[in-house]
MIMAR-153105 format. One record per residue: residue number from 0; residue in one letter; x, y, z of N, C-alpha, C in turn. Coordinates in steps of 0.001 Angstrom, whole numbers, plus 500000, padded with zeros to 6 digits. Example, Ala and Ser with C-alpha at 12.3 -4.5 7.8 and 13.67 -1.06 7.14 Angstrom:
REM residues 2
pafi,marmar,nu,nv,nw,cau,cav,caw,cu,cv,cw
0,A,513190,494310,507800,512300,495500,507800,513200,496700,507800 $
1,S,512850,497750,507080,513670,498940,507140,512900,500030,507870 $
***
This chain:
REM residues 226
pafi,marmar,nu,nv,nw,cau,cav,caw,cu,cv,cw
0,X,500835,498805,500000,500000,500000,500000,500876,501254,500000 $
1,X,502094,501293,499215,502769,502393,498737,502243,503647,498755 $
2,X,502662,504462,499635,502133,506157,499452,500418,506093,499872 $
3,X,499888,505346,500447,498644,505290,501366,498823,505767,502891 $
4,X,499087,506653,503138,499385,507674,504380,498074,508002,505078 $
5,X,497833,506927,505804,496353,507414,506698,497036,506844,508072 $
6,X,496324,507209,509161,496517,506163,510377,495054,505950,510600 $
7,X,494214,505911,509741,493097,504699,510008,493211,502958,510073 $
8,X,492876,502680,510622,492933,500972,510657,491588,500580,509999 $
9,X,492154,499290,509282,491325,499122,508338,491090,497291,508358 $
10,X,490160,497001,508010,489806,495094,508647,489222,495259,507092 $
11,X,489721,493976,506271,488940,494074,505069,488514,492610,504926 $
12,X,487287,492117,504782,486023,491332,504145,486254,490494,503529 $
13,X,486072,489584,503091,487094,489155,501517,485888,487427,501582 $
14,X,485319,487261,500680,484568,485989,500141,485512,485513,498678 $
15,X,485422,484092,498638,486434,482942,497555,486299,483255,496184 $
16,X,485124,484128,496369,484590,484095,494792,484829,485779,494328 $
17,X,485340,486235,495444,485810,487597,495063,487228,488009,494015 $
18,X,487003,488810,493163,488505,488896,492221,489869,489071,492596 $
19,X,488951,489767,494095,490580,490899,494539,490879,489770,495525 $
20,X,490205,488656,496073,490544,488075,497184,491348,487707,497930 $
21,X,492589,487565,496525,494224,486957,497089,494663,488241,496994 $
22,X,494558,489379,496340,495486,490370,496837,495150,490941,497843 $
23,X,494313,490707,498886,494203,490884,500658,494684,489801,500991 $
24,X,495294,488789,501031,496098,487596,501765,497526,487834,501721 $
25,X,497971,489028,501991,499211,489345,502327,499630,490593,503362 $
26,X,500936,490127,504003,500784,490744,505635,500383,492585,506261 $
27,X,500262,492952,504543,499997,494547,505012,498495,494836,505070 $
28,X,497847,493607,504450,496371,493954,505137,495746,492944,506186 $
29,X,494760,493169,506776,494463,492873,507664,493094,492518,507094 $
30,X,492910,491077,507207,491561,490361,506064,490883,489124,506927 $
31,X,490170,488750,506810,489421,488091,507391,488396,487225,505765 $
32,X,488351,485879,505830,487726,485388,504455,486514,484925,505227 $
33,X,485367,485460,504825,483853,485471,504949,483239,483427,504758 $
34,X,482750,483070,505225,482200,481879,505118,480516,482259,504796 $
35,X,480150,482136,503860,479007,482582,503695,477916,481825,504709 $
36,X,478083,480626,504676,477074,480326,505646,477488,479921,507076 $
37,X,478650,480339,507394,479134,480521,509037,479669,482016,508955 $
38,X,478841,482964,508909,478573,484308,509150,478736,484749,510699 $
39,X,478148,483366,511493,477765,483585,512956,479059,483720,513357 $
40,X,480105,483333,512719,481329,483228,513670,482008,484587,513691 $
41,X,482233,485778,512991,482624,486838,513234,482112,486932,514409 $
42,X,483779,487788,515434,482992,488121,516632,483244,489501,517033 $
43,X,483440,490085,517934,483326,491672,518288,485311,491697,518280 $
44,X,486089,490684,518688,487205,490415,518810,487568,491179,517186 $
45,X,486959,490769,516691,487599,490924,514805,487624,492230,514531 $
46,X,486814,492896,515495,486699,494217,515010,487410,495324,515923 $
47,X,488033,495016,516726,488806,495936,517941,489729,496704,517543 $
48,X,489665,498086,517860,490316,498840,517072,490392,499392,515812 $
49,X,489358,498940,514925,488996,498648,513639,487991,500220,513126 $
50,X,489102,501067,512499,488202,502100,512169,487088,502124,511018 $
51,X,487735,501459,510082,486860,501457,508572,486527,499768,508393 $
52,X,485427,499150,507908,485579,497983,507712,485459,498024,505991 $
53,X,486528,497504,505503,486227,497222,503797,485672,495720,503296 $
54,X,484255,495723,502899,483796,494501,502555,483656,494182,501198 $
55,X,484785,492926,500792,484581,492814,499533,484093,490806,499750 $
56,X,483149,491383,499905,482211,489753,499350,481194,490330,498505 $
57,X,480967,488804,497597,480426,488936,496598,479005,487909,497043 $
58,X,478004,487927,497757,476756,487406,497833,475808,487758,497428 $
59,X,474707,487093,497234,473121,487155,497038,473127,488273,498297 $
60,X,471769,489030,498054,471393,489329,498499,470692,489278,500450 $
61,X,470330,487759,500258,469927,487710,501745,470731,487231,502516 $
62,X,471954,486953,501951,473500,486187,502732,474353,487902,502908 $
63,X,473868,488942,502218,474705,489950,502162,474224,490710,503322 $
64,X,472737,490815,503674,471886,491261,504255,472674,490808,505827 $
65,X,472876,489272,505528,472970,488910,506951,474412,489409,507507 $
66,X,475241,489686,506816,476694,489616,506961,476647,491283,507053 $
67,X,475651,492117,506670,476346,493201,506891,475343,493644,508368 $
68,X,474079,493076,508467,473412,492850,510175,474112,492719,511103 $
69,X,475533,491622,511059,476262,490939,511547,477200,492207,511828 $
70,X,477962,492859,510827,478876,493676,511194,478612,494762,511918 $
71,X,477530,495770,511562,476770,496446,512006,476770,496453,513581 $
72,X,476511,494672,514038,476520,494847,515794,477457,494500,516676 $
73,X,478812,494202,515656,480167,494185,515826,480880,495366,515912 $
74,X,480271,496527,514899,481306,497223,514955,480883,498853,514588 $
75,X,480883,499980,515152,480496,500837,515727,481010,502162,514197 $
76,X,482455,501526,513348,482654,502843,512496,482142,502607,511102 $
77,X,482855,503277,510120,482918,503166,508710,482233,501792,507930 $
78,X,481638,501855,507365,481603,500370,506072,481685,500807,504731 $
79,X,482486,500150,504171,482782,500458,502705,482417,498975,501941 $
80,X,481218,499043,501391,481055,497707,501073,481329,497291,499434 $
81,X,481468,496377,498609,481064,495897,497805,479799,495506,497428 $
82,X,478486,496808,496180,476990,495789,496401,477283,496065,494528 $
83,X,478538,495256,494190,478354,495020,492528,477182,493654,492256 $
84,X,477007,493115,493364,475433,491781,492470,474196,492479,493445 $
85,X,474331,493452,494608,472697,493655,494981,472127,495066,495052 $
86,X,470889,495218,495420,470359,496195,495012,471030,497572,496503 $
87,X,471760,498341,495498,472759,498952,496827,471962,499932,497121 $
88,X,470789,500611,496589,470032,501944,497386,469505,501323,498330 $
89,X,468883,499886,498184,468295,499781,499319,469506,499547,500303 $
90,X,470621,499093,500472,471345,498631,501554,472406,500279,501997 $
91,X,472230,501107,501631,472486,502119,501820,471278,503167,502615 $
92,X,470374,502631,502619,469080,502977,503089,469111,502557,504541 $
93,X,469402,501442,504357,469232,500966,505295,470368,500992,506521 $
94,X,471608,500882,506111,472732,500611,507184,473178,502445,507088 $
95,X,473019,503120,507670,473805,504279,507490,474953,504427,507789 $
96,X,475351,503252,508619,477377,502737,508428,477751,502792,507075 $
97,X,476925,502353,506153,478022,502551,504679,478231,503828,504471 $
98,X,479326,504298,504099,479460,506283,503878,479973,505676,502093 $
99,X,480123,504598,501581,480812,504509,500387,480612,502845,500078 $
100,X,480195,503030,498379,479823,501514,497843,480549,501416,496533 $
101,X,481040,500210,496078,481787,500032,494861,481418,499174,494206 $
102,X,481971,498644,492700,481378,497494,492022,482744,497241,491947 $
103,X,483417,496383,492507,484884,495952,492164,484787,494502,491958 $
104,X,483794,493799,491936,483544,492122,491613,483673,491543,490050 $
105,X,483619,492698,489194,483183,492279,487939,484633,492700,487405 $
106,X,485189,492089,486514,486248,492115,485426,486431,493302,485392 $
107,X,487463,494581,484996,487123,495393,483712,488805,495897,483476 $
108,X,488180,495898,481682,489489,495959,480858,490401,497029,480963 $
109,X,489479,497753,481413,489959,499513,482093,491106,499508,483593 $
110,X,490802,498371,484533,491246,498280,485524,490662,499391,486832 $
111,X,489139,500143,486325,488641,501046,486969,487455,500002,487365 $
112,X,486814,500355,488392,485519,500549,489206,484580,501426,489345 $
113,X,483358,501421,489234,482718,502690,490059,482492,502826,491712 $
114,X,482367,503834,492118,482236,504469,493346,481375,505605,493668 $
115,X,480774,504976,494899,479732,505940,494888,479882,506185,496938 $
116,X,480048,507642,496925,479898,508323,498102,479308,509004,498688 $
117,X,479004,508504,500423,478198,509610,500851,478609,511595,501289 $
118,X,480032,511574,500940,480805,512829,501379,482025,512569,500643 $
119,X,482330,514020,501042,483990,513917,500317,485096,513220,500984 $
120,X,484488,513202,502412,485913,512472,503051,485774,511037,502655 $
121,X,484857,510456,502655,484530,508756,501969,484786,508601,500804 $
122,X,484842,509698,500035,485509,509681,498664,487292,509360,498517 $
123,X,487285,510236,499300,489535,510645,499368,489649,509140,499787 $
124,X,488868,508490,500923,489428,507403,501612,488809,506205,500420 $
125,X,488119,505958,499822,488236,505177,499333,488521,505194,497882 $
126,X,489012,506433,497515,489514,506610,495903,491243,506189,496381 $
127,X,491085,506844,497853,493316,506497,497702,492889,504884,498048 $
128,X,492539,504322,498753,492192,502984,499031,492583,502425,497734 $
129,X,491781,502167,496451,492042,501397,495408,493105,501964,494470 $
130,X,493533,503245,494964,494780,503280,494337,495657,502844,494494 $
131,X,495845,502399,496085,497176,501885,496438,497508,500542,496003 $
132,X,496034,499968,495508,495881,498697,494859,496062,498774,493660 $
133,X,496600,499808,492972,496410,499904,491398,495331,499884,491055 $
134,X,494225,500419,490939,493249,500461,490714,492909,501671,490426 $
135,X,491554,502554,489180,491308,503598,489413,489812,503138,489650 $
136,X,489014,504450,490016,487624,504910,490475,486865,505659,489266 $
137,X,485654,505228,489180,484813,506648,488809,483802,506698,489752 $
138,X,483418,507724,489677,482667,508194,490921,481419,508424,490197 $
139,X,479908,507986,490788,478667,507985,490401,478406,507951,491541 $
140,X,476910,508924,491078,475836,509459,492191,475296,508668,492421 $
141,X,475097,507546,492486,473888,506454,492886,473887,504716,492049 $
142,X,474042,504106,493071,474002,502949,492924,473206,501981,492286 $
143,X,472274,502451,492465,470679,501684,491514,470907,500313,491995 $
144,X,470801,499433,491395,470436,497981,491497,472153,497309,490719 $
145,X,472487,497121,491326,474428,496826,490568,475254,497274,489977 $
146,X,475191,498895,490110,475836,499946,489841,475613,500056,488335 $
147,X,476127,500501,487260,475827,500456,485723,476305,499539,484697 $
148,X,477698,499406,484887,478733,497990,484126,478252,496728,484286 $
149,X,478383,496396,486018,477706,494348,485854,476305,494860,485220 $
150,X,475565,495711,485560,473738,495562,484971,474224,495315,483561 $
151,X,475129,496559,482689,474547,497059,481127,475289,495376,480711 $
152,X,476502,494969,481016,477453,493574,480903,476886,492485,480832 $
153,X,476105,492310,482243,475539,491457,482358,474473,490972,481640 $
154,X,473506,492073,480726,472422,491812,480050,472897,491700,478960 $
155,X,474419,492021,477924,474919,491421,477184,474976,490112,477144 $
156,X,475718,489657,477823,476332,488499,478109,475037,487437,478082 $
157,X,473654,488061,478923,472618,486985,478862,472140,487164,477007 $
158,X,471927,488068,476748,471138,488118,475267,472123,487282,474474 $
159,X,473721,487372,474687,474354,486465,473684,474089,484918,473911 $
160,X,474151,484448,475041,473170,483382,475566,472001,482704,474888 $
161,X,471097,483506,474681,469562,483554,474068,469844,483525,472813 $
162,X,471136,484241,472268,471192,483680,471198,471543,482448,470427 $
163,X,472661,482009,471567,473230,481000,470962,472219,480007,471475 $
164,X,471729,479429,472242,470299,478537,472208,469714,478862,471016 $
165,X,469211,479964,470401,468914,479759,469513,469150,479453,467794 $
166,X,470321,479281,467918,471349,479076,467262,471751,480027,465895 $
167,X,471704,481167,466527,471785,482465,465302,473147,482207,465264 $
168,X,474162,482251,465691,475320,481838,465707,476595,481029,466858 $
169,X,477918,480442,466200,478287,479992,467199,478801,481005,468336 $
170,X,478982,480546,469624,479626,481394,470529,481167,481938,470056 $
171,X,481577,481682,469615,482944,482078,469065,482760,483554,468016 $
172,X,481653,483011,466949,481281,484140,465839,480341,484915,466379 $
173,X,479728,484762,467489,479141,486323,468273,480213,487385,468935 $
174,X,481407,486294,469704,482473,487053,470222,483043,488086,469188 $
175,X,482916,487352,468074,484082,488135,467418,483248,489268,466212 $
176,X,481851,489186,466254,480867,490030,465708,481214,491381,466903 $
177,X,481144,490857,468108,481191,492234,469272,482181,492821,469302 $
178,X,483714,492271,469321,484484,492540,468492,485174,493204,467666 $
179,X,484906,493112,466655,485372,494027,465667,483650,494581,465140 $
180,X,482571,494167,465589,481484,494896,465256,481125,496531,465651 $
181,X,481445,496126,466976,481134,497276,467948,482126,497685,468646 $
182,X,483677,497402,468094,484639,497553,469222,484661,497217,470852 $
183,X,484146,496223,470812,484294,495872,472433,485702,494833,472589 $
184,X,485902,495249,473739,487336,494767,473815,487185,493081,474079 $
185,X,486623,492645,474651,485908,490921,474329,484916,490946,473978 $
186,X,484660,489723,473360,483351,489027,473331,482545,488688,474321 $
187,X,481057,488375,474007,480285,488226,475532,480368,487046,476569 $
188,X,480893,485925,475343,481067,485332,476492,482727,485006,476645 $
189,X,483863,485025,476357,484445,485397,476605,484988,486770,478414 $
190,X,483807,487722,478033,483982,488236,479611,483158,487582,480464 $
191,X,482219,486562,479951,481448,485571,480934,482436,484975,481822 $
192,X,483712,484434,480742,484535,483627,481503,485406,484242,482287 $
193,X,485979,485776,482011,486582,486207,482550,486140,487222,484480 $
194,X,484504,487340,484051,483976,487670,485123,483804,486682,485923 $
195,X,483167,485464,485252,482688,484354,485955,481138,484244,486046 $
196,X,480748,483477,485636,479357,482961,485539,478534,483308,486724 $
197,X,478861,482798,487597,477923,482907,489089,478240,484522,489371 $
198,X,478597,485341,489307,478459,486821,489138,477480,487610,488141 $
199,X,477644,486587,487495,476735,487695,486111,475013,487147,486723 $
200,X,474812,485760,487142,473986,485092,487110,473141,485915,488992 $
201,X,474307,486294,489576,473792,487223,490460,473176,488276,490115 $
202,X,473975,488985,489376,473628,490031,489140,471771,490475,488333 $
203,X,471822,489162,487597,470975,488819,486847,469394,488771,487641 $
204,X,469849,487964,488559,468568,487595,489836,468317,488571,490357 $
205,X,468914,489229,490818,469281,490478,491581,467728,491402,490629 $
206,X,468127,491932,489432,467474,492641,488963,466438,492192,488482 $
207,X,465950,491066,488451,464556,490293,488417,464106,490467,489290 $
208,X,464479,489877,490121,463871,489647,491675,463342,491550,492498 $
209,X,463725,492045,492273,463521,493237,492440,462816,494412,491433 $
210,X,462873,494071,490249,462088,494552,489167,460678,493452,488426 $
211,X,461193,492553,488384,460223,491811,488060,459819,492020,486313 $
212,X,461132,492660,485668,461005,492910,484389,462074,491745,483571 $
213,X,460811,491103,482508,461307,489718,481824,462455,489698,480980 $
214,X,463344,490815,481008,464472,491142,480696,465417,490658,481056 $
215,X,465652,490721,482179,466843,490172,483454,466083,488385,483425 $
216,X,465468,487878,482927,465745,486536,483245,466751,485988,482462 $
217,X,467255,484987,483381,468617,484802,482842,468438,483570,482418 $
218,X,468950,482817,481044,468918,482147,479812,469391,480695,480934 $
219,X,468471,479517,479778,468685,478416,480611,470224,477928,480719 $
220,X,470580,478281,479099,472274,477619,479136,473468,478493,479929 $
221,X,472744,479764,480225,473799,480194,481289,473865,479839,482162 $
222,X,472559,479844,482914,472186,479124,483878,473046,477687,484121 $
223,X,473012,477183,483293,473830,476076,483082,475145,475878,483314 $
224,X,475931,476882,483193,476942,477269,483182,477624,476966,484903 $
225,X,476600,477236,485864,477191,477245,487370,477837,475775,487794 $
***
């Protein structure tokens, strides 16, 4: 964390299926790996001294719900969460511990994220935060339902899906239609593989389940894919 000059203490989150996961498993951060369904075991111990908590798990919704309930009565400062697969206005609504939310779960060719803050000081702290990781930020006013990239990505990735069930073309000659069609730097499924299936397929539920618009249902052969 080169040229990251804070004396905040910082406890960071970290679930298996997260991207960044192994670059918190080394001795300058201080990480803790989430068990999604032994949640119960975080204890008040984990959090002592602990000014900011950075949560990068990647869950459903009602496993995210529980884990951030959980922290909440652990721990008294900051949350900086990861809600790139759930619907983050509402969980910003709700926990007023989050001052700052990111989509850092999903691939991108850019090596940027979005970020979204409640103030400027939650901004500085978590724009130098992913810098020190190599990482850049853009900053957006509002989170919506999986920030803008996994949503607009993710509904790529399913329509190329729908297509290839239907056999308009092979998966290879859609990649390479997106491609050199539209200049996208991969193909759809191609960043399927590179995001990972069970992310997109979150993300996917996520915006069904909460909209209830037949858009976001997600294709049987992706589905397939888990």
């Amino acid at each position: 964390m080169k040229g990251f000059i804070n004396m905040k203490t910082r406890l960071i989150l970290t679930s298996s299926n997260h991207p960044l996961e192994k670059k918190f498993k080394t001795k300058e951060f201080k990480s803790i790996e989430v068990d999604p369904v032994a949640i119960w075991e975080l204890d008040g111990s984990d959090f002592e001294d602990v000014d900011i908590v950075y949560d990068f798990t990647c869950f459903d919704r009602a496993t995210k719900l529980d884990l951030l309930e959980k922290i909440s009565h652990l721990h008294e400062g900051e949350i900086m969460t990861d809600l790139t697969t759930n619907w983050g206005d509402y969980f910003i609504e709700h926990y007023p511990q989050i001052t700052a939310a990111f989509a850092a779960a999903f691939y991108s060719p850019k090596n940027t994220i979005e970020v979204y803050s409640k103030d400027v000081e939650a901004y500085e702290e978590v724009t130098d935060f992913f810098k020190s990781i190599g990482m850049e930020v853009e900053n957006t006013n509002s989170v919506g339902i999986c920030f803008t990239y996994p949503r607009v990505i993710s509904m790529i990735i399913n329509e190329a899906y729908f297509s290839s069930e239907e056999k308009m073309a092979t998966n290879e000659d859609i990649d390479t239609a997106m491609k050199f069609g539209v200049n996208y730097p991969l193909g759809p499924f191609e960043w399927a593989q590179k995001i990972g299936h069970d992310k997109v397929i979150l993300v996917l539920d996520e915006l069904y389940q909460v909209t209830g618009d037949p858009r976001y249902r997600v294709s049987r052969s992706l589905r397939m894919q888990m």
